[in-house]
Structure formats: C-alpha cells, structure tokens
ROZA-228098 format. One record per residue (C-alpha): residue number from 1; residue in three letters; y, x, z. Coordinates in Angstrom, 2 decimals. Layout:
<recs>
num|residuo|Y|X|Z
NUM|ala|Y|X|Z
...
</recs>
This chain:
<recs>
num|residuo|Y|X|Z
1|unk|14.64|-7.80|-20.26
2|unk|13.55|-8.41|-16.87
3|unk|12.64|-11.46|-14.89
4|unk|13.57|-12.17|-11.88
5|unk|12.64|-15.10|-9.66
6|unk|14.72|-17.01|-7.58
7|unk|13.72|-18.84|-4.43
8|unk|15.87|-21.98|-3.75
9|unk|15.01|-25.16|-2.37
10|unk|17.71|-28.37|-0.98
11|unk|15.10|-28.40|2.07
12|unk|17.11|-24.98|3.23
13|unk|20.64|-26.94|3.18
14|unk|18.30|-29.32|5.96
15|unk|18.57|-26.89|8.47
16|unk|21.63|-28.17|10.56
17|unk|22.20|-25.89|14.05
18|unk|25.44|-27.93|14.17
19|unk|28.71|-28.05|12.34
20|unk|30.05|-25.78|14.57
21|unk|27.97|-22.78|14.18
22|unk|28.14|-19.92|12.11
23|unk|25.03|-20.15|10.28
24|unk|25.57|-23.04|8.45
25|unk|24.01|-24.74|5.24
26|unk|27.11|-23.78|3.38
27|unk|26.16|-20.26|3.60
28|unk|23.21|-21.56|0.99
29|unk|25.76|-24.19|-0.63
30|unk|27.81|-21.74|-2.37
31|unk|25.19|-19.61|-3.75
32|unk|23.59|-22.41|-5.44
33|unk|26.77|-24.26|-6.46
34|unk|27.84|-21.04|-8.28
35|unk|24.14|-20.72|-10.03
36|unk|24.03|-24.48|-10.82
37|unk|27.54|-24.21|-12.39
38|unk|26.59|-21.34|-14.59
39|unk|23.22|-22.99|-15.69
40|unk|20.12|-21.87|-16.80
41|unk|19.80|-18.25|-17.30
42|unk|16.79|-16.44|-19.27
43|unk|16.72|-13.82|-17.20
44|unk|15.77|-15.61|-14.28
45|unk|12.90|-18.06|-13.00
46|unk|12.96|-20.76|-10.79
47|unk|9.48|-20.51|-9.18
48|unk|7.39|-23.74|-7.57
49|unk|6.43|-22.69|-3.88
50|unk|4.62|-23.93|-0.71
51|unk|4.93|-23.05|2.83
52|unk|3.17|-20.68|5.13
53|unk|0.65|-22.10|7.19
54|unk|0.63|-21.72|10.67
55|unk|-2.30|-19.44|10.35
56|unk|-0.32|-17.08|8.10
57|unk|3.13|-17.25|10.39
58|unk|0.19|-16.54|12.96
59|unk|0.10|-13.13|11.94
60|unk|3.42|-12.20|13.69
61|unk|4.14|-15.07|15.99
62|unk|2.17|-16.56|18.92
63|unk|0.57|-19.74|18.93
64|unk|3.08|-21.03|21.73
65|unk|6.20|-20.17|19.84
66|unk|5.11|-21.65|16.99
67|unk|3.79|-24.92|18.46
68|unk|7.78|-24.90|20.39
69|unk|9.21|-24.44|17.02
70|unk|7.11|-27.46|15.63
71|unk|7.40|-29.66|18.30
72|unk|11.75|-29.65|17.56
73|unk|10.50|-31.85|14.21
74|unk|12.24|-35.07|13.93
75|unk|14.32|-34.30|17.07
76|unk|18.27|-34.36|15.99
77|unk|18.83|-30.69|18.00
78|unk|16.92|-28.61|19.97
79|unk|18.00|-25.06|21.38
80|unk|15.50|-22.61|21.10
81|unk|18.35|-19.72|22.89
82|unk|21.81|-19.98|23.18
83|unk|22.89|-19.42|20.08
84|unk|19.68|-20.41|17.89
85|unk|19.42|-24.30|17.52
86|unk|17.14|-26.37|15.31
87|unk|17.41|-29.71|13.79
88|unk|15.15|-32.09|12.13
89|unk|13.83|-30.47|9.56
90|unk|13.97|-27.55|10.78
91|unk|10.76|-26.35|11.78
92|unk|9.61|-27.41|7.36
93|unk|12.15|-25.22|6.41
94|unk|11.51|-21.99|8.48
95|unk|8.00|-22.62|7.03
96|unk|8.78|-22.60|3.37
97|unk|11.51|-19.68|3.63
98|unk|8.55|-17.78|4.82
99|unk|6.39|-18.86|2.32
100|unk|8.99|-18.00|-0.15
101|unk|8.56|-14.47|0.40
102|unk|4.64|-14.90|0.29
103|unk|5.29|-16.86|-3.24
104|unk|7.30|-14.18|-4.33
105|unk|5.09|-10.70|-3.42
106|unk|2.12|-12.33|-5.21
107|unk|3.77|-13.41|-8.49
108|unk|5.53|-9.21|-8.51
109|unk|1.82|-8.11|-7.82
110|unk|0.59|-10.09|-10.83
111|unk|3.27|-9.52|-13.08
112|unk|4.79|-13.07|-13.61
113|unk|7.72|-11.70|-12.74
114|unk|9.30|-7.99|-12.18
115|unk|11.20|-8.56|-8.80
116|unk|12.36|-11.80|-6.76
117|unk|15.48|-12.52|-4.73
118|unk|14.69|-15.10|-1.95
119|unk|17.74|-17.14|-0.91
120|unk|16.58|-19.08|1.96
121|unk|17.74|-19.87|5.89
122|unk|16.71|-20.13|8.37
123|unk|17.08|-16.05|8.44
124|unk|14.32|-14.00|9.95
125|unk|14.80|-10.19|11.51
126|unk|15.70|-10.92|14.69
127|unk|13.00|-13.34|15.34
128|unk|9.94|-11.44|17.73
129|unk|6.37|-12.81|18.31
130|unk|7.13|-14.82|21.53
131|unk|10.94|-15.77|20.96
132|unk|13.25|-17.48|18.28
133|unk|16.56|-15.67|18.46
134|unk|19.45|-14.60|17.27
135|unk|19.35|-17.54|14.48
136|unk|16.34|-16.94|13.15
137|unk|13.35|-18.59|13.87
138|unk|10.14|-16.72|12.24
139|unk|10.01|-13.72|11.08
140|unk|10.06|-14.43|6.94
141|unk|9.95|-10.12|5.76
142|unk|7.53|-9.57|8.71
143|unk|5.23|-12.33|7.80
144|unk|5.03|-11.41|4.26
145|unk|4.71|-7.30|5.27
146|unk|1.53|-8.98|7.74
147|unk|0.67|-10.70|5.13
148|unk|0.55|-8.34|2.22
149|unk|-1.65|-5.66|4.50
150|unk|-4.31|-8.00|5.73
151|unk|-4.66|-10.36|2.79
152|unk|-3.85|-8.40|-0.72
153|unk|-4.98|-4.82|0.47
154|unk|-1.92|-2.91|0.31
155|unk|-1.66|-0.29|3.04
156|unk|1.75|0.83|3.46
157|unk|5.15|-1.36|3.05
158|unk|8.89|-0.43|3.38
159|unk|11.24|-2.71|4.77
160|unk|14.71|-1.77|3.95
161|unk|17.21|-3.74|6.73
162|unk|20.70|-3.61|5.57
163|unk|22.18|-6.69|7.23
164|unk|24.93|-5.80|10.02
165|unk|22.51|-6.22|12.75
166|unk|19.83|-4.31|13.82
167|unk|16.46|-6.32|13.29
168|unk|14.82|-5.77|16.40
169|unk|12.09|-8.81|15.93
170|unk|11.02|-6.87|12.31
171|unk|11.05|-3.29|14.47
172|unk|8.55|-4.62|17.05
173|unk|6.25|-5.82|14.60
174|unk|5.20|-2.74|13.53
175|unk|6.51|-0.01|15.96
176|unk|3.07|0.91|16.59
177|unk|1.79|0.69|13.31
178|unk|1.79|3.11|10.31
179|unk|1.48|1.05|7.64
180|unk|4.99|-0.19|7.52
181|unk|7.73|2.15|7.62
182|unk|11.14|0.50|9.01
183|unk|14.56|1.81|7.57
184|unk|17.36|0.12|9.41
185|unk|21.42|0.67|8.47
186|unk|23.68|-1.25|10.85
187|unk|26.67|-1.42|13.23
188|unk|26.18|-0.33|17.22
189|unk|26.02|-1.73|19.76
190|unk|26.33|-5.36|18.23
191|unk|24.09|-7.85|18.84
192|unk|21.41|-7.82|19.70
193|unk|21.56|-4.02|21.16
194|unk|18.35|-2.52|20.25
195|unk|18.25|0.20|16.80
196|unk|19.54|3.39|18.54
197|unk|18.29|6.87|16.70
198|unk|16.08|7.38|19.56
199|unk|14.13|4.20|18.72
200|unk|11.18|5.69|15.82
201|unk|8.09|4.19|16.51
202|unk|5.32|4.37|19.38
203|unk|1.89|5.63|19.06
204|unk|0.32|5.84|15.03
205|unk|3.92|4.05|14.28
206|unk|5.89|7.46|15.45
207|unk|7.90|8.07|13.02
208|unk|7.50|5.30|11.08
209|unk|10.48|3.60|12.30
210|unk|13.96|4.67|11.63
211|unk|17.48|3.35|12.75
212|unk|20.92|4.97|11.34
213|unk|23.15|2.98|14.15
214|unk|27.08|3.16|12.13
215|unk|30.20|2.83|13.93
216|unk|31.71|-0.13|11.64
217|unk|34.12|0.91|8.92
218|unk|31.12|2.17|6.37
219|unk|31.63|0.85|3.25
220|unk|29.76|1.19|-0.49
221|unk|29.84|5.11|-0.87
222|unk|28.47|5.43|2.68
223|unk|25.90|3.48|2.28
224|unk|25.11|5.10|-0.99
225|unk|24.81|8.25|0.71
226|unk|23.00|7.04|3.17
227|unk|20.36|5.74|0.80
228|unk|20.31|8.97|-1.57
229|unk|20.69|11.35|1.54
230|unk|17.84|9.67|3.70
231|unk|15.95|6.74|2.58
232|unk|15.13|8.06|-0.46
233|unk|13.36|11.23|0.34
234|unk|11.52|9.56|3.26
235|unk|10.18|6.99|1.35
236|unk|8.96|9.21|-1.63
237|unk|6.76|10.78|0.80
238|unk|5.73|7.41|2.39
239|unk|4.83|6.05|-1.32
240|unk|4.87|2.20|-0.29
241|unk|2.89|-0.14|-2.11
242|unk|5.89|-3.25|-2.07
243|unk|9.54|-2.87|-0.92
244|unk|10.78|-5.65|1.19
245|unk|14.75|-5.59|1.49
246|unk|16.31|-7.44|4.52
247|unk|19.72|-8.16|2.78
248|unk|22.75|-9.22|4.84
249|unk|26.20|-10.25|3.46
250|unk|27.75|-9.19|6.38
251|unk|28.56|-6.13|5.79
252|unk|30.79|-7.00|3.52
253|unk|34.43|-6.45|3.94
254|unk|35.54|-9.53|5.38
255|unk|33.10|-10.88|7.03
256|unk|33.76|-11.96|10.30
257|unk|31.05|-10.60|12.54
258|unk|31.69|-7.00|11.33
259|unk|33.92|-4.39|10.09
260|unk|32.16|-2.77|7.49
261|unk|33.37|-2.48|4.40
262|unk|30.74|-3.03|1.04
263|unk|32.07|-5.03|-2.08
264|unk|30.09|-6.62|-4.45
265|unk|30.01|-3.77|-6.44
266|unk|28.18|-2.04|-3.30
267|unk|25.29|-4.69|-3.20
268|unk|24.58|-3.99|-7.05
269|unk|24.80|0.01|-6.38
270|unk|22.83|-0.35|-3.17
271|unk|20.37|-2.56|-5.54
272|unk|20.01|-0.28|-8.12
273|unk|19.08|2.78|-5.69
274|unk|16.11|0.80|-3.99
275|unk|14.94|-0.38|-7.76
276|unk|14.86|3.02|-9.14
277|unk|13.18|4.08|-5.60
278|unk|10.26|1.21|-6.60
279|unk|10.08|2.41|-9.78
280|unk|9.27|5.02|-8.93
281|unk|7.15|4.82|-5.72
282|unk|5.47|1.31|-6.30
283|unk|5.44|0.06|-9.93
284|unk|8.80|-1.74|-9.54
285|unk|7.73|-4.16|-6.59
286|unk|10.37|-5.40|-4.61
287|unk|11.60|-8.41|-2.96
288|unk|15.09|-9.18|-1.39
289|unk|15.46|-11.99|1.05
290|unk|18.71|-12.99|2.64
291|unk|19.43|-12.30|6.22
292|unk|23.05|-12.79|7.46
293|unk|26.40|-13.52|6.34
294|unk|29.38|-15.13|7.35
295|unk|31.93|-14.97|4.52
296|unk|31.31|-17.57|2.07
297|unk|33.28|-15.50|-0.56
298|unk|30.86|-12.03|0.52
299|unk|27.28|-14.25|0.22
300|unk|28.56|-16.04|-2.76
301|unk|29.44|-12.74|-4.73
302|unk|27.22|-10.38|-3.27
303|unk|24.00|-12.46|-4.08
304|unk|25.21|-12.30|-7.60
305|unk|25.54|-8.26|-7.46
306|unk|22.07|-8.08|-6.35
307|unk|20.69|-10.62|-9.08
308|unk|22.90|-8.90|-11.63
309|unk|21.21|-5.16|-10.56
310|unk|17.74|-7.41|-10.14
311|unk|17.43|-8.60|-13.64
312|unk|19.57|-5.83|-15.64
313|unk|21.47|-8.69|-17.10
314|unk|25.88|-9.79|-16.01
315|unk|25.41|-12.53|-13.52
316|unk|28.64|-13.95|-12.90
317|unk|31.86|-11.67|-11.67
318|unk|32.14|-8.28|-13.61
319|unk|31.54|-5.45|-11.68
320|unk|33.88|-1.93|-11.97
321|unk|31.31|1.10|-12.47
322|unk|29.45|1.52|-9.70
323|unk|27.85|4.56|-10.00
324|unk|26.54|6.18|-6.67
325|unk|28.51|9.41|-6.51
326|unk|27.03|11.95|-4.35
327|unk|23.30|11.65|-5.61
328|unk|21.41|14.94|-4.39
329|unk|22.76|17.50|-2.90
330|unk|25.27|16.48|-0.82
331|unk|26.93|19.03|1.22
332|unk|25.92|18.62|4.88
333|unk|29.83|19.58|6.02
334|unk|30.30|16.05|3.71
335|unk|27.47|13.95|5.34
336|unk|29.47|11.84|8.62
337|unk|27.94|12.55|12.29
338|unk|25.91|9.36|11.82
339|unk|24.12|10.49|9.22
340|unk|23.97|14.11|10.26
341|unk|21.92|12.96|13.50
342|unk|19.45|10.21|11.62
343|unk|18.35|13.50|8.97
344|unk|18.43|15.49|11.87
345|unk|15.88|13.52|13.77
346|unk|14.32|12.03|10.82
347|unk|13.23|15.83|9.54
348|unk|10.88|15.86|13.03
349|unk|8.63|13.74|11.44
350|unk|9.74|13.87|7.41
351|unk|10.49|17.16|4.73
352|unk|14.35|16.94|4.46
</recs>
C-alpha cells in the first residue's frame, strides 16, 4: 500500500484577504473538516514541517518583494494588487505553504513516503519574482522546482499546471531555462492573459515551455486526451527527475470562475495518468499542491479524487470507473482544434 503525505496546517485558515473575497480560508476548511471527520487513515501521513527561509524563497523572488510581503506582518490588511490582499499572518503562512512543498520533495526523494499532496493557501502560480498577484503571494511549485535543481542535484523537473488559469509567474521562472519543462492546460483569455501556443520558451528554455490555451467547456475525457495525446509523449522524452502538479479545483464543473467541466472522477483519472507517467519516468516522484478553486463542493471532492488515485486506497465519495478512454492512438480527425495546434507546434521541438 502506498503512503502518501498530507500537508495541512490551521496557520493556512490565518490567511484572511477579507470575508469578501474569493479565496477564502474556507476553501482549506472543508478539505480538512471532511479528513478530520473521516479520521485517521493508514494510508496517509501527516508530516511535521518548517518554513522556507527567505534565502530559499530567494531563489525565485527578489529581495524587495519579499521584504514588502514581510513587512504586511501584524498589519490587519494590506493590498499587495487589487485583488491580492494579506492579513496578519499572512506573510508566516505563504512561508510554510512553500516550505510544504520543500518538506514534501525531500521525504519522496528518501522514500518516507511514495508521493505527497500539499493542501495549503496562500496559492502560488501566478506569483512572478518582483510582484504578488493574482492571489498568490510566492511562488510555492517554483520555489521547490529552484529548489530541487540547485540544492538536491536533480537536473530536469516537470511542472504539470492544470488549474483554470494560466500560471504566468511559474512560466517566467524558467522560460529561459531547460531544466524545467512547463506543461500548462487552461481556459483563454482569462486572467491573467498570458499562456497562448505561441508562448514556448526563450533561449536554452525553447521549447521547454508549453501552453494548450482551451476554450472553456473541456471536461474529464478532454483532458484525458490531452494528457495521453501530448503530455505524455513529451515528457517521456524529457525524463524528469520529480513531477510537480499545479492542481486547481476550478476546473471543475461548477465552479464559478470557469466553465469547464471535470468531476471528481476526472481529478482521480487525471491523477492516475501523471502517476503512471512518474512511474515510469522518475521512480514515482510526484507532488501535487493546490492552486485555485472556488466551489467548496469541487475542492472538497476533488482533493479526495486525487488522494484516493495518490495512495491507491477509497478516500471518501466512490468514484464510477474512470478509465481514460482514448489512450494511444487517437485518431487526429478525433483530437479538437486546440489540441490539434499544441501537437502541431509541440512536434517543432518534440517526436509526436
């Protein structure tokens, strides 16, 4: 049986950008209510944890955005942009979410534990070196990508970004690098603009960076294809060392900053593709962190998918089959224009 460890901590639920915004502690609250009322569970681990240091947040952010960020401890509210506020305790928690992910790639490299799901906020993708934004306020999957190249030796890392919006702060951290290969699904032209197919990488990084930008209305077999179609044959070429999953709940059918379509059936399906992907490519490493979501039924029910497909074991809600149809060989008269035009540019740089 497989262990999985879960990242959790009440210091999360402290992060308050006011009780009317979006991304709100009880985005957290119902994830952990529904663990804590189903009780201990062998199959997963409830891992100790620090935060990152500055130094180590250092390694994607400047020194002036994180001594902004700091400087909002204690106050009651701050606003970093328009729509990315801090509170109190803010600044502790963005610290410890990325150290989370740090926490979590170290105990999969040593084999305490076979993956790790990190369910932390603030979120982190859209967060760039000099500017907070779009919610998030660092960068937790680019940190621990930074992290895992210049402290544990790895040289190459996927990040898989499946949340509804494009994560343009997690794209400019390595657009001109190599060692991380970027593989972004999501809905265009929402916020924050940036992820069109044209957007692959500058310099050594060409080609190392690419976006599928979706219409809305994609739900679980579409992204299934898209994974078995694309991702997939990319990034057995590009042999990672870790897989770092950027996992958003809001493409889930309901939620209401999108219009795509996924179930929770979807998130386990999706799940299982990228674990058979590390099993094959990297030894089974791979961490998921949560991104967005706005739908406290879609976080609530899709983080229990993706721990079910994590640790092989029923977590909560049963799931129909969710077998990804369509695995190899796909007709290209089946594949949708999207898709069509991300193999299509993708094969310039990748066999397809």
């Amino acid at each position: 049986m497989r262990k999985t460890a879960v990242y959790r901590d009440d210091l999360f639920l402290e992060h308050q950008p006011g009780f009317d915004h979006v991304e709100s502690p009880d985005r957290l609250q119902v994830i952990y209510d529904e663990l804590d009322r189903r009780g201990p569970a062998s199959n997963l681990v409830y891992p100790h944890f620090s935060p990152a240091s500055a130094e180590i947040i250092g390694l994607v952010h400047s020194p002036s955005l994180i001594r902004k960020v700091a400087e909002t401890a204690g106050k009651r509210q701050d606003f970093l942009d328009s729509d990315t506020r801090t509170s109190a305790r803010t600044y502790e928690a963005a610290c410890l979410a990325a150290g989370s992910l740090i926490d979590g790639m170290q105990r999969i490299v040593n084999g305490e534990v076979d993956n790790a799901f990190c369910l932390v906020r603030p979120p982190g993708h859209h967060a760039e070196k000099n500017r907070a934004m779009g919610f998030c306020i660092f960068n937790n999957v680019a940190i621990a990508a930074a992290w895992a190249l210049s402290c544990m030796g790895m040289e190459r890392i996927l990040i898989l970004d499946w949340d509804l919006h494009h994560g343009n702060g997690t794209q400019k951290s390595f657009y001109e690098s190599k060692k991380v290969l970027y593989f972004s699904t999501h809905q265009y032209p929402l916020y924050p603009g940036t992820g069109t197919l044209l957007e692959t990488g500058k310099g050594e990084g060409e080609g190392f960076t690419l976006n599928v930008p979706m219409p809305g209305g994609q739900g679980d077999q579409d992204f299934f294809r898209i994974f078995n179609d694309l991702l997939v044959p990319v990034a057995r070429q590009y042999r990672p060392d870790f897989i770092l999953v950027s996992c958003g709940f809001d493409i889930y059918g309901g939620d209401p900053l999108g219009t795509m379509r996924v179930t929770p059936a979807g998130f386990a399906g999706m799940t299982r593709i990228v674990q058979r992907l590390a099993a094959e490519a990297c030894q089974g490493r791979l961490l998921i962190t949560l991104e967005g979501g706005y739908n406290l039924n879609g976080l609530r029910d899709g983080s229990l998918a993706v721990l079910t497909a994590l640790s092989g074991k029923k977590v909560g809600i049963d799931f129909p089959d969710f077998a990804e149809k369509g695995r190899g060989g796909s007709e290209k008269g089946d594949q949708p224009l999207y898709l069509k035009q991300a193999i299509s540019l993708a094969k310039s740089y990748w066999k397809m």
